[in-house]
Each structure stands twice: as structure tokens, then as C-alpha cells.
C-alpha positions as CSV (number, residue, x, y, z in Angstrom):
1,X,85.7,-93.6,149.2
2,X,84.5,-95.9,146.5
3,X,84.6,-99.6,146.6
4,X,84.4,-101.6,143.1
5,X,81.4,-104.2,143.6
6,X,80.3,-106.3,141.1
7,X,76.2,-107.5,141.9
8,X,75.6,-111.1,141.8
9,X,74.9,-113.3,139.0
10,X,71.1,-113.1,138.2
11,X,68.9,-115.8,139.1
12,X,68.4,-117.4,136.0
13,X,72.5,-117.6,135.1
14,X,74.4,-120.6,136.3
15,X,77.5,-120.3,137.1
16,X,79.4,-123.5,138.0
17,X,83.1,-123.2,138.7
18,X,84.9,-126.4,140.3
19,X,85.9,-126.1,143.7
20,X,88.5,-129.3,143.0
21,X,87.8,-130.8,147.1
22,X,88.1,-134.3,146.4
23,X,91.3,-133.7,145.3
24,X,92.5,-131.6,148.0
25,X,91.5,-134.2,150.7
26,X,93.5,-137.1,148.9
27,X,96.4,-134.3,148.8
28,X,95.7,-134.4,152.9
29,X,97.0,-138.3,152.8
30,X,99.9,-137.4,151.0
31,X,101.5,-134.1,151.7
32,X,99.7,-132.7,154.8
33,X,101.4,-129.3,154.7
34,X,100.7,-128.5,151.0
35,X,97.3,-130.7,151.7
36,X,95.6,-128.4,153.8
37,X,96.4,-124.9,152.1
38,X,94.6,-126.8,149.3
39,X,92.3,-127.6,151.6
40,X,91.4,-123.7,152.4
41,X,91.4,-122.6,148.7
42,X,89.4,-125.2,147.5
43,X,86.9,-124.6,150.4
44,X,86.5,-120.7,149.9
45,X,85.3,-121.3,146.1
46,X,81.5,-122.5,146.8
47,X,80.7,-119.2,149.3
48,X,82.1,-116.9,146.7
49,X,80.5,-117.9,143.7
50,X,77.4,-117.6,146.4
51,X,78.3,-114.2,146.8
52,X,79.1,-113.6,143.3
53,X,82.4,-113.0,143.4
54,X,83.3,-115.6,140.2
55,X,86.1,-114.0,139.6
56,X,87.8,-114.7,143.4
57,X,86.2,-117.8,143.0
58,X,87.9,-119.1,139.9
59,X,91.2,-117.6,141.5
60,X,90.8,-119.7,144.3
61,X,89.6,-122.8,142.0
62,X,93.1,-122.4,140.4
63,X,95.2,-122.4,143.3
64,X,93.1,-125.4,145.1
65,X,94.0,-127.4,142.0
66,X,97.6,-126.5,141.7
67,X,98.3,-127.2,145.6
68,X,96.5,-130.5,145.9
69,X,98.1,-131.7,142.8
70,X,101.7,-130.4,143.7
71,X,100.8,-132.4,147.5
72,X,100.0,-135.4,145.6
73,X,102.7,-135.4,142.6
74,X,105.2,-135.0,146.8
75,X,103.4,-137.8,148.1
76,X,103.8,-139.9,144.7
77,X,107.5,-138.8,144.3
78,X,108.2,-139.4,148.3
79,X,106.8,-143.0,147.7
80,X,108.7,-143.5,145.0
81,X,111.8,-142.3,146.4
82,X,111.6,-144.5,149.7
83,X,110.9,-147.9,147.5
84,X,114.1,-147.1,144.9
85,X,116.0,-146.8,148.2
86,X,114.5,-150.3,149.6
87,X,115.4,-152.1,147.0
88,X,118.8,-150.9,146.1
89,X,119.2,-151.3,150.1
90,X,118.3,-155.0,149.9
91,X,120.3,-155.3,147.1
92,X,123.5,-154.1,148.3
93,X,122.7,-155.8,151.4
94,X,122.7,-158.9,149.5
95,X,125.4,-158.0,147.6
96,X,128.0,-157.5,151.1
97,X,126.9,-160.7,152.2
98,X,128.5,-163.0,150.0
């Protein structure tokens, strides 16, 4: 029973890989559901690269970024959605009361 484990990074190597959490907490205001799995990923990527996992770290990295930017391009395209429909509302509206 042999496990694969890789040894941390050592002391004098810096490795920085971007745990993209600002994003994911705008992506809360926007798309909660999608939000908050980006949320998770983007919060596991600082306590692996502590644990030298970079690898699982830049996995999780990549999928914090792809989820808080597919929340926000929802949030954008829900927005933009709702105000087409407002105005071609008002305008046919307008239009049937003449």
C-alpha cells in the first residue's frame, strides 16, 4: 500500500498561484448558486499550496476562476435580459395605448 506524495516546496522556492477570491465573492452578488461553488474552490487553493500540493492547488485555481466568471457573465446576462424586456415592455405599452 503505497501512496504517491510529493514533499513540499523548499523554503527558499516561492510558489504563488492565484486563488481568484475577489472574484468569487462578486460572483456571490450575481449568481449565488454558481457563486458559492466558486466560493469553495477558490478558498481551498491557499491551504494547498501550504501543504504543497501546487498541483491540486492550481486545479482548484482553475475552476475558482471559471465558476466565478460563468456566475458573473449569468448575473451580467440576467441584467441584461430583464432591461431588454423593460423597455420593449414600456414600449409596447405605449404603443397599445394610442
Amino acid at each position: 500500500m503505497s501512496q504517491d506524495w510529493t514533499p513540499p516546496p523548499a523554503a527558499g522556492t516561492s510558489t504563488t498561484v492565484p486563488n481568484y477570491l475577489i472574484p468569487a465573492i462578486i460572483s456571490l452578488f450575481c449568481c449565488l448558486p454558481v457563486g458559492i461553488v466558486g466560493v469553495i474552490f477558490a478558498a481551498q487553493v491557499n491551504g494547498k499550496v501550504a501543504a504543497g500540493d501546487i498541483q491540486g492547488a492550481a486545479d482548484s485555481s482553475k475552476k475558482a476562476k471559471m465558476f466565478s466568471y460563468i456566475a458573473i457573465g449569468l448575473g451580467v446576462a440576467c441584467w441584461v435580459i430583464y432591461a431588454l424586456l423593460m423597455v420593449l415592455g414600456v414600449g409596447l405599452s405605449a404603443m397599445g395605448s394610442r
